[in-house]
N, CA, C and O of each residue as an XYZ file, in Angstrom:
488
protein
N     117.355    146.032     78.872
C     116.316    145.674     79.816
C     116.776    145.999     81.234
O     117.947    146.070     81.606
N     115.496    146.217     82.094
C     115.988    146.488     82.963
C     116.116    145.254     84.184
O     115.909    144.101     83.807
N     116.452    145.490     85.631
C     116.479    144.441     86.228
C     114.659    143.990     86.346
O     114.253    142.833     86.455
N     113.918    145.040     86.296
C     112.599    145.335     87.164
C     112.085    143.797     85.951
O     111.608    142.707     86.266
N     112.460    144.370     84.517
C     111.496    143.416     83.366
C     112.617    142.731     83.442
O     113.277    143.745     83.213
N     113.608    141.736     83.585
C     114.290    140.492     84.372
C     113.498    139.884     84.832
O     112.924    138.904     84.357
N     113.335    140.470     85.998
C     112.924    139.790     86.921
C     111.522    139.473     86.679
O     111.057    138.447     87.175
N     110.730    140.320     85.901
C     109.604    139.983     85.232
C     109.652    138.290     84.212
O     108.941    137.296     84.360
N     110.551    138.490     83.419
C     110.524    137.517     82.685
C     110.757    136.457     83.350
O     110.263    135.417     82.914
N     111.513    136.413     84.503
C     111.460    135.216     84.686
C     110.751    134.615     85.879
O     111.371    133.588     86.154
N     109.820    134.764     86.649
C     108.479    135.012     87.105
C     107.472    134.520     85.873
O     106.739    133.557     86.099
N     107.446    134.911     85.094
C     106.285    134.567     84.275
C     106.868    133.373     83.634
O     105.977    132.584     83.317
N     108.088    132.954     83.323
C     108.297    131.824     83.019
C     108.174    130.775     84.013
O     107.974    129.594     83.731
N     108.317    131.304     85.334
C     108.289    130.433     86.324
C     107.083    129.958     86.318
O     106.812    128.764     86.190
N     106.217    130.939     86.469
C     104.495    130.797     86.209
C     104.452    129.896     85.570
O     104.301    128.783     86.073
N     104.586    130.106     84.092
C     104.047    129.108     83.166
C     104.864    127.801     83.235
O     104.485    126.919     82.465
N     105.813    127.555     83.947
C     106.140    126.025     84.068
C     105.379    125.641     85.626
O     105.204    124.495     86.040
N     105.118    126.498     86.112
C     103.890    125.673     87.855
C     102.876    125.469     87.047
O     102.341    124.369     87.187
N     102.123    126.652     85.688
C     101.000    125.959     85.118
C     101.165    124.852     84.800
O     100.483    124.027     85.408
N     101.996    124.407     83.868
C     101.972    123.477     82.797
C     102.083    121.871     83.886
O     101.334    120.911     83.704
N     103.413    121.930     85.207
C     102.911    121.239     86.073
C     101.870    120.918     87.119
O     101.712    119.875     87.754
N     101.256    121.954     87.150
C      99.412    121.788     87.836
C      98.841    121.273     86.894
O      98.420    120.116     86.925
N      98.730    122.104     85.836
C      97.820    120.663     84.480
C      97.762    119.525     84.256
O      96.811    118.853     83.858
N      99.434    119.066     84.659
C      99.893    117.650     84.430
C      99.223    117.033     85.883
O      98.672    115.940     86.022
N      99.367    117.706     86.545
C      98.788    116.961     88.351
C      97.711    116.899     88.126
O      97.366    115.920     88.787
N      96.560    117.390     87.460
C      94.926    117.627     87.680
C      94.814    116.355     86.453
O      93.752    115.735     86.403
N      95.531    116.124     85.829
C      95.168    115.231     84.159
C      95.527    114.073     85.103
O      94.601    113.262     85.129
N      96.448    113.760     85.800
C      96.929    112.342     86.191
C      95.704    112.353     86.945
O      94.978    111.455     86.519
N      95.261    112.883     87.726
C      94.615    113.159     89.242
C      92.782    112.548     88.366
O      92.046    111.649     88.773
N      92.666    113.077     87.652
C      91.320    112.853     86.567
C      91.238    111.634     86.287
O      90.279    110.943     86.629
N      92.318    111.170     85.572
C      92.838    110.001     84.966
C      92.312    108.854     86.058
O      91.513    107.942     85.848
N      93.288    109.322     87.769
C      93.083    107.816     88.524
C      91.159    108.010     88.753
O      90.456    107.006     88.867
N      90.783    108.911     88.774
C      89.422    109.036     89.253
C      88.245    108.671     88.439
O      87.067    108.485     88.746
N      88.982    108.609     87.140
C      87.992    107.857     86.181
C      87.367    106.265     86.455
O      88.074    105.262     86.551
N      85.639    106.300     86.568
C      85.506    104.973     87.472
C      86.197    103.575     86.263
O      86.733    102.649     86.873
N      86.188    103.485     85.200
C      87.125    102.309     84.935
C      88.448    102.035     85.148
O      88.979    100.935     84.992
N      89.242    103.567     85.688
C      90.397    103.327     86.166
C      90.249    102.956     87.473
O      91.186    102.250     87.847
N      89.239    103.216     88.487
C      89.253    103.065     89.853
C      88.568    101.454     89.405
O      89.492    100.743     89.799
N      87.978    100.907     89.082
C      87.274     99.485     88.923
C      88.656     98.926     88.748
O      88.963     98.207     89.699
N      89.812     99.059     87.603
C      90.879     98.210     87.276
C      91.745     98.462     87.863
O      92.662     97.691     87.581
N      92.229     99.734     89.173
C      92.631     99.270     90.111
C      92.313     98.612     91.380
O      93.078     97.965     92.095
N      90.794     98.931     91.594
C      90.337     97.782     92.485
C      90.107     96.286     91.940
O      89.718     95.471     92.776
N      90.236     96.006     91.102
C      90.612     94.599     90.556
C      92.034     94.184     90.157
O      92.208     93.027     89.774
N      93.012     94.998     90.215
C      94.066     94.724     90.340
C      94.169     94.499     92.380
O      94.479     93.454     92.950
N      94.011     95.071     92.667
C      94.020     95.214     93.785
C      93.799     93.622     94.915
O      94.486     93.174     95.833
N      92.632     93.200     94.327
C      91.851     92.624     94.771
C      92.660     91.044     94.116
O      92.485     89.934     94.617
N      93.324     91.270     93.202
C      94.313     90.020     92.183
C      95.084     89.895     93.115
O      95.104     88.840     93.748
N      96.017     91.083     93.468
C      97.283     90.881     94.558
C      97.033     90.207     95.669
O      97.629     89.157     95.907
N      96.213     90.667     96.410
C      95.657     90.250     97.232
C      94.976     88.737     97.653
O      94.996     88.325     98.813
N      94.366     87.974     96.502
C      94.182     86.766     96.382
C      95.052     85.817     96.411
O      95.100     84.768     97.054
N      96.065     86.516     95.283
C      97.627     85.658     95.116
C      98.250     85.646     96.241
O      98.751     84.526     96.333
N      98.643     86.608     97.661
C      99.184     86.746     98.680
C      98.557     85.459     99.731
O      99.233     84.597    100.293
N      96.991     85.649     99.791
C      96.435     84.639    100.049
C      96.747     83.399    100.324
O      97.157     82.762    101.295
N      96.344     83.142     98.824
C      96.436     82.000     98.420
C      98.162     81.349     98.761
O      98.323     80.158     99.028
N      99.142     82.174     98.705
C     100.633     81.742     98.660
C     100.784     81.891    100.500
O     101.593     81.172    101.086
N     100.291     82.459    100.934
C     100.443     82.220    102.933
C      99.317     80.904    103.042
O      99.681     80.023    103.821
N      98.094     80.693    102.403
C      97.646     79.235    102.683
C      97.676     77.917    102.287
O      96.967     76.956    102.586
N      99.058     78.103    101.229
C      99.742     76.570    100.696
C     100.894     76.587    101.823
O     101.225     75.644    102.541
N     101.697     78.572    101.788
C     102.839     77.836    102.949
C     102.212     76.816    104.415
O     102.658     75.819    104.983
N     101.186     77.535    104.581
C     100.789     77.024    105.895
C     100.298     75.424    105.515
O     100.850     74.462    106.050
N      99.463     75.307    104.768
C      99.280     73.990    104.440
C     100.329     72.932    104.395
O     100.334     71.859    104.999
N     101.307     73.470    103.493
C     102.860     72.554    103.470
C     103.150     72.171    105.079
O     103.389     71.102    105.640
N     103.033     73.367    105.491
C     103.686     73.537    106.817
C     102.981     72.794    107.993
O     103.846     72.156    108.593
N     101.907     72.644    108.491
C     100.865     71.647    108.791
C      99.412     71.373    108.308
O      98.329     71.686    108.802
N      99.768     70.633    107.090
C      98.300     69.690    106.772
C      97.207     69.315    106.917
O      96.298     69.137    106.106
N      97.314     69.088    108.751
C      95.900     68.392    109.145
C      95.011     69.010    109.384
O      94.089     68.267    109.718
N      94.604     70.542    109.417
C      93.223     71.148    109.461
C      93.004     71.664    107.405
O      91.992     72.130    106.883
N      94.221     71.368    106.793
C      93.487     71.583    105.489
C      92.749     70.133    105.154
O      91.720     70.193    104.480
N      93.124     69.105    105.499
C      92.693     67.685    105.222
C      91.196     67.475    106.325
O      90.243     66.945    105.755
N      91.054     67.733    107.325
C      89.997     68.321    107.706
C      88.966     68.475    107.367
O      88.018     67.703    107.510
N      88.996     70.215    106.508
C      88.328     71.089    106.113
C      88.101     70.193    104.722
O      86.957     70.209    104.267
N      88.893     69.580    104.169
C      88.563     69.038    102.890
C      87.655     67.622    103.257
O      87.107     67.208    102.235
N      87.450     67.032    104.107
C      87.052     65.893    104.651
C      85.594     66.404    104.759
O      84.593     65.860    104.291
N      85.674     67.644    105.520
C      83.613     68.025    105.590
C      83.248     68.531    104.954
O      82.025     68.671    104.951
N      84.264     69.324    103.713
C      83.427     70.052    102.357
C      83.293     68.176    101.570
O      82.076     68.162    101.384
N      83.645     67.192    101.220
C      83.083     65.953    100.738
C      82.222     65.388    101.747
O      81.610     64.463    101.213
N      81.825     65.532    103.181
C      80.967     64.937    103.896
C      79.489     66.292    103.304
O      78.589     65.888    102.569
N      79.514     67.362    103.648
C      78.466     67.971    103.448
C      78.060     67.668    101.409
O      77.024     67.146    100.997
N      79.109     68.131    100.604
C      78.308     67.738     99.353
C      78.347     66.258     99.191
O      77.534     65.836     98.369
N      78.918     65.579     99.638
C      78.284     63.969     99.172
C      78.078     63.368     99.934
O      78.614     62.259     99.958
N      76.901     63.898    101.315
C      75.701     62.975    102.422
C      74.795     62.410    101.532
O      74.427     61.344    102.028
N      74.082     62.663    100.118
C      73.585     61.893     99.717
C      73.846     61.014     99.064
O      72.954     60.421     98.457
N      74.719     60.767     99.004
C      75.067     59.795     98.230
C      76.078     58.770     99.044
O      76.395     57.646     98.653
N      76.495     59.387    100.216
C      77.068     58.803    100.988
C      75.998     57.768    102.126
O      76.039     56.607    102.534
N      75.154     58.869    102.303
C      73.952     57.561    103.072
C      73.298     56.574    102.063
O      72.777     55.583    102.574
N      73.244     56.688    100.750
C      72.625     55.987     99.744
C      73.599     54.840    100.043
O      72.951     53.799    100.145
N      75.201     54.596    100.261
C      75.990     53.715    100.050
C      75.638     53.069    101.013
O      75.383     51.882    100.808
N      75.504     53.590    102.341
C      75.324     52.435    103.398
C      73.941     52.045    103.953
O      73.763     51.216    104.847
N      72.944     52.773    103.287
C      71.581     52.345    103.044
C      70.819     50.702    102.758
O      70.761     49.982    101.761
N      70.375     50.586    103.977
C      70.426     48.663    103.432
C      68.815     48.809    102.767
O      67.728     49.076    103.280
N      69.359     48.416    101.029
C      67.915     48.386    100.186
C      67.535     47.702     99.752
O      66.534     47.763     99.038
N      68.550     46.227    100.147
C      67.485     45.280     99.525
C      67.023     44.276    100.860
O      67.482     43.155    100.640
N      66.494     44.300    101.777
C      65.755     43.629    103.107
C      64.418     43.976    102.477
O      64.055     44.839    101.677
N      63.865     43.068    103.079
C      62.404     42.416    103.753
C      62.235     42.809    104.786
O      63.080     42.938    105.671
N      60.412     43.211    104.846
C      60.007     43.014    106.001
C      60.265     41.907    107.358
O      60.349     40.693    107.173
N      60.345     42.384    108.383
C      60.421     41.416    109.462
C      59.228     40.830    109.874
O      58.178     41.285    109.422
N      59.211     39.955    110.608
C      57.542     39.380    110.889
C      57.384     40.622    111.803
O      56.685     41.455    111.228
N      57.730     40.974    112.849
C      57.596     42.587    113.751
C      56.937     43.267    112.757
O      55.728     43.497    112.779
N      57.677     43.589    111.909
C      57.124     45.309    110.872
C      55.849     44.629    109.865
O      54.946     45.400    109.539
N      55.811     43.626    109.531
C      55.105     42.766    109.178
C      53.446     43.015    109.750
O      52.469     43.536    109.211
N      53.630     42.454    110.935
C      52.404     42.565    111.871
C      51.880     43.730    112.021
O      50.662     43.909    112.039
N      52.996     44.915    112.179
C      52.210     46.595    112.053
C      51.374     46.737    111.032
O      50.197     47.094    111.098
N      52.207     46.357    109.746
C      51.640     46.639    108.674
C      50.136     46.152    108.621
O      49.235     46.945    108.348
N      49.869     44.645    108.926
C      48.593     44.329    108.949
C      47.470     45.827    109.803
O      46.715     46.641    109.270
N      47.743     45.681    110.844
C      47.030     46.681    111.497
C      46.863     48.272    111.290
O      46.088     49.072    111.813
N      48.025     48.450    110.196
C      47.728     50.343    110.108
C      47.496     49.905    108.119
O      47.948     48.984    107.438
N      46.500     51.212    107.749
C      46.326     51.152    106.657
C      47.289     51.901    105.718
O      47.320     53.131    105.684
N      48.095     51.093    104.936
C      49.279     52.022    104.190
C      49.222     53.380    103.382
O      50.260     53.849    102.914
N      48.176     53.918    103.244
C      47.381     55.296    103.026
C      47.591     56.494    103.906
O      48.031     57.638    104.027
N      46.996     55.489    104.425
C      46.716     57.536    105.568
C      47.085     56.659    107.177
O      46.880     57.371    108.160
N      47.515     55.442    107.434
C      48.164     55.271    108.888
C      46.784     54.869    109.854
O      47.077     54.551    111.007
N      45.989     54.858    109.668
C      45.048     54.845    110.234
C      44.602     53.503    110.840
O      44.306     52.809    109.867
N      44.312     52.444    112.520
C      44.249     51.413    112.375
C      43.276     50.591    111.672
O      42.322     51.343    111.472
N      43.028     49.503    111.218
C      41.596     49.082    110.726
C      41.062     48.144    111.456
O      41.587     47.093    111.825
N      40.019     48.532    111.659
C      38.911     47.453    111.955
C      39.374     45.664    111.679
O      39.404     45.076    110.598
N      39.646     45.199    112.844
C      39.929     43.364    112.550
C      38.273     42.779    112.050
O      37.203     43.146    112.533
N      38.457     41.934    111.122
C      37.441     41.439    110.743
C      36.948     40.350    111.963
O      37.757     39.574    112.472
N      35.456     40.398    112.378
C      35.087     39.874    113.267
C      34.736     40.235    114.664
O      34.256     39.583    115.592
N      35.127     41.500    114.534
C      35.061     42.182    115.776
C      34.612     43.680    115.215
O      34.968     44.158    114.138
N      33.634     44.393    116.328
C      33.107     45.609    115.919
C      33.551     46.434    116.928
O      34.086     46.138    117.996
N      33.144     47.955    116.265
C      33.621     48.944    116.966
C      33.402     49.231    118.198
O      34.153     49.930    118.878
N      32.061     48.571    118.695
C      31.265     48.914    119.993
C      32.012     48.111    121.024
O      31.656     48.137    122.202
């Protein structure tokens, strides 16, 4: 052989190992672009990320308390106002003679005053 087909052969071997590694680059490259691979690394993603979270807002919590105790104080004031005004709700009173006397004069329907017996509209 000569140098000319040498140097041939090994050129074309060279070739065919850049093919065989471009194939392998375009298959991985396919692979990440496939949308359930891109969904399960954006949900991996999105895992790390929570956990990091979550582990910088216990240190900080450990670390000072009083705006997590706070924040936990008005998430139980906003979901339990009803039941929280129900507790200090005074439900078992009576009328007063005051609220009493309104009542005579407005009709418990529609609010409207009524007519005193004995006396007319004119």
């Amino acid at each position: 052989m000569s140098d000319i087909e040498e140097e041939r052969a090994r050129a074309e071997i060279a070739a065919a190992s850049a093919r065989s590694q471009l194939t392998g680059t375009l298959v991985d490259i396919q692979a990440r672009l496939h949308p359930r691979a891109l969904a399960r690394d954006a949900i991996e993603e999105l895992r790390e990320t929570g956990i990091a979270i979550a582990r910088r807002t216990l240190a900080a919590a450990q670390h000072n308390p009083g705006p997590l105790i706070g924040i936990g104080a008005t998430l139980v004031a906003i979901f339990a106002r009803d039941w929280i005004s129900d507790a200090f709700a005074d439900h078992g009173t009576t009328a007063t003679a005051a609220s009493a006397a309104r009542l005579d004069e407005t009709d418990d329907q529609i609010g409207e005053p009524q007519p005193q017996e004995g006396k007319s509209d004119e």
